[in-house]
C-alpha positions in Angstrom: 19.0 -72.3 -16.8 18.4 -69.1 -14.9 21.8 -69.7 -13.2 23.8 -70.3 -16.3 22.4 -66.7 -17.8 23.5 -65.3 -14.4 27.2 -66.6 -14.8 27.1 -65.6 -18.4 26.3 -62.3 -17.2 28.7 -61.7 -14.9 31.7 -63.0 -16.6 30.7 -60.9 -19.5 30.7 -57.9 -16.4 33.9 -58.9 -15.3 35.5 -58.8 -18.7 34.1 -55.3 -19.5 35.1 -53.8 -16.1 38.9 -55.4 -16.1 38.7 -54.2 -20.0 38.2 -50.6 -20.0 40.5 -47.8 -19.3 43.8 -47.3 -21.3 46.5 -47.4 -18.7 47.4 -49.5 -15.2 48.7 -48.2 -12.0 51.2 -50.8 -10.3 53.9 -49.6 -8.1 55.2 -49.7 -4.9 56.8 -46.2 -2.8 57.3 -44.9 0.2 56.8 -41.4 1.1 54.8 -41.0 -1.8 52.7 -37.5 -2.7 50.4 -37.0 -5.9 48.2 -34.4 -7.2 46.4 -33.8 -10.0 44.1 -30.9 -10.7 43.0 -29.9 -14.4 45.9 -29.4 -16.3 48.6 -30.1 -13.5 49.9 -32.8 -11.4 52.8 -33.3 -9.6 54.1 -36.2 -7.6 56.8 -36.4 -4.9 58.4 -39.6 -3.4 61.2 -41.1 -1.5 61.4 -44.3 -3.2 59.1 -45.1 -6.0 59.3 -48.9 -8.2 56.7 -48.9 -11.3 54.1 -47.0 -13.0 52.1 -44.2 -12.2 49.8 -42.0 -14.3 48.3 -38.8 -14.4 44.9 -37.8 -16.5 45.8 -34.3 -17.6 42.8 -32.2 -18.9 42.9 -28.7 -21.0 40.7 -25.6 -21.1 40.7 -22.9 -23.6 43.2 -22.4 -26.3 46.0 -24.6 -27.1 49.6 -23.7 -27.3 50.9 -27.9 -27.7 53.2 -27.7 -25.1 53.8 -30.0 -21.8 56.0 -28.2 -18.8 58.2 -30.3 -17.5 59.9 -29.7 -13.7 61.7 -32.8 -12.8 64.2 -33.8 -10.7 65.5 -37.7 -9.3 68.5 -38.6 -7.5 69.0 -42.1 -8.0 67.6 -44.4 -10.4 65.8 -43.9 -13.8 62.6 -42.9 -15.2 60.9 -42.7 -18.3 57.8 -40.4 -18.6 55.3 -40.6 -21.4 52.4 -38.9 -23.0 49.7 -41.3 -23.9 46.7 -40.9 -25.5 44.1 -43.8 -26.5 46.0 -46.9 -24.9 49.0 -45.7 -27.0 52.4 -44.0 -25.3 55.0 -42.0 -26.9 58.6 -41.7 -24.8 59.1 -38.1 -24.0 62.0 -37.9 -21.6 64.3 -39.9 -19.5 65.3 -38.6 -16.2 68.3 -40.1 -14.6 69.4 -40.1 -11.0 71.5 -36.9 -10.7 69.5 -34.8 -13.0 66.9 -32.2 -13.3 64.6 -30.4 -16.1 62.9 -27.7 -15.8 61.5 -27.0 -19.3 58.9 -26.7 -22.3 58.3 -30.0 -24.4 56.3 -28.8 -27.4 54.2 -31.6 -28.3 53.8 -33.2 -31.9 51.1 -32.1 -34.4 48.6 -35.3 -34.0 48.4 -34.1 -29.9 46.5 -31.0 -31.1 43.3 -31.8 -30.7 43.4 -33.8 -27.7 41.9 -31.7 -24.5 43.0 -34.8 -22.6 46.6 -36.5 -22.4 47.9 -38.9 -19.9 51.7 -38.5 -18.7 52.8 -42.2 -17.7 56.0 -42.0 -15.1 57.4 -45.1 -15.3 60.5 -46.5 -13.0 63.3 -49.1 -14.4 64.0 -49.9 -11.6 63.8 -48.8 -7.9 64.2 -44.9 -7.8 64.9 -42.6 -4.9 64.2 -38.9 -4.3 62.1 -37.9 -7.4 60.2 -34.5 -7.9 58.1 -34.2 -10.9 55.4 -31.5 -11.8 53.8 -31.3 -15.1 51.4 -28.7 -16.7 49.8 -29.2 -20.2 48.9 -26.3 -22.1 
């Protein structure tokens, strides 16, 4: 009896662990350089196929805004703000192109001290450059 309350309790582990947190990890990249500090992060690769994510946190007064600096040479990305397990599409950087500018974000982000911006590859994507600061 002892052993089936064990297994009960660690399946019911297992499924609480694997449950939490809103968003995944799961790419592969070469060459690949992340930071994330605060309200900043950047990351820098070579080649990059999948998703990454940043946990962006705020301090002080909000202005709503996100600061986007990105840059890709080939391929496509999407990159999204998320908040609770939801994602909204903000921009779509396409091999060739570059941003460097102020997303203001919409009115139900205004009380959140903490966003997540999802970079997300269709495909495989060479020479990408993105920093982000949320204000």
């Amino acid at each position: 009896m002892k052993k089936a309350y064990f297994l009960l309790v660690l399946i019911l582990t297992l499924v609480m662990l694997c449950s939490c947190g809103g968003y995944v990890k799961s790419y592969s990249a070469s060459i690949l350089i992340t930071s994330c500090q605060g309200d900043e992060a950047s990351m820098e690769f070579k080649t990059f196929k999948g998703t990454y994510n940043f946990k962006l946190k705020r301090d002080g007064a909000s202005e709503h805004t996100l600061d986007l600096d990105a840059s890709l040479a080939e391929g496509e990305v999407n990159v999204y703000i998320g908040v609770d397990g939801e994602k909204e599409l903000l921009r779509t950087v396409k091999g060739g192109e570059a941003y460097d500018e102020t997303i203001v974000l919409d009115a139900k982000y205004d009380n959140e001290k903490t966003v997540y911006v999802i970079i997300e590859s269709t495909g495989k994507c060479v020479d990408g450059d993105f920093e982000f600061e949320y204000n």
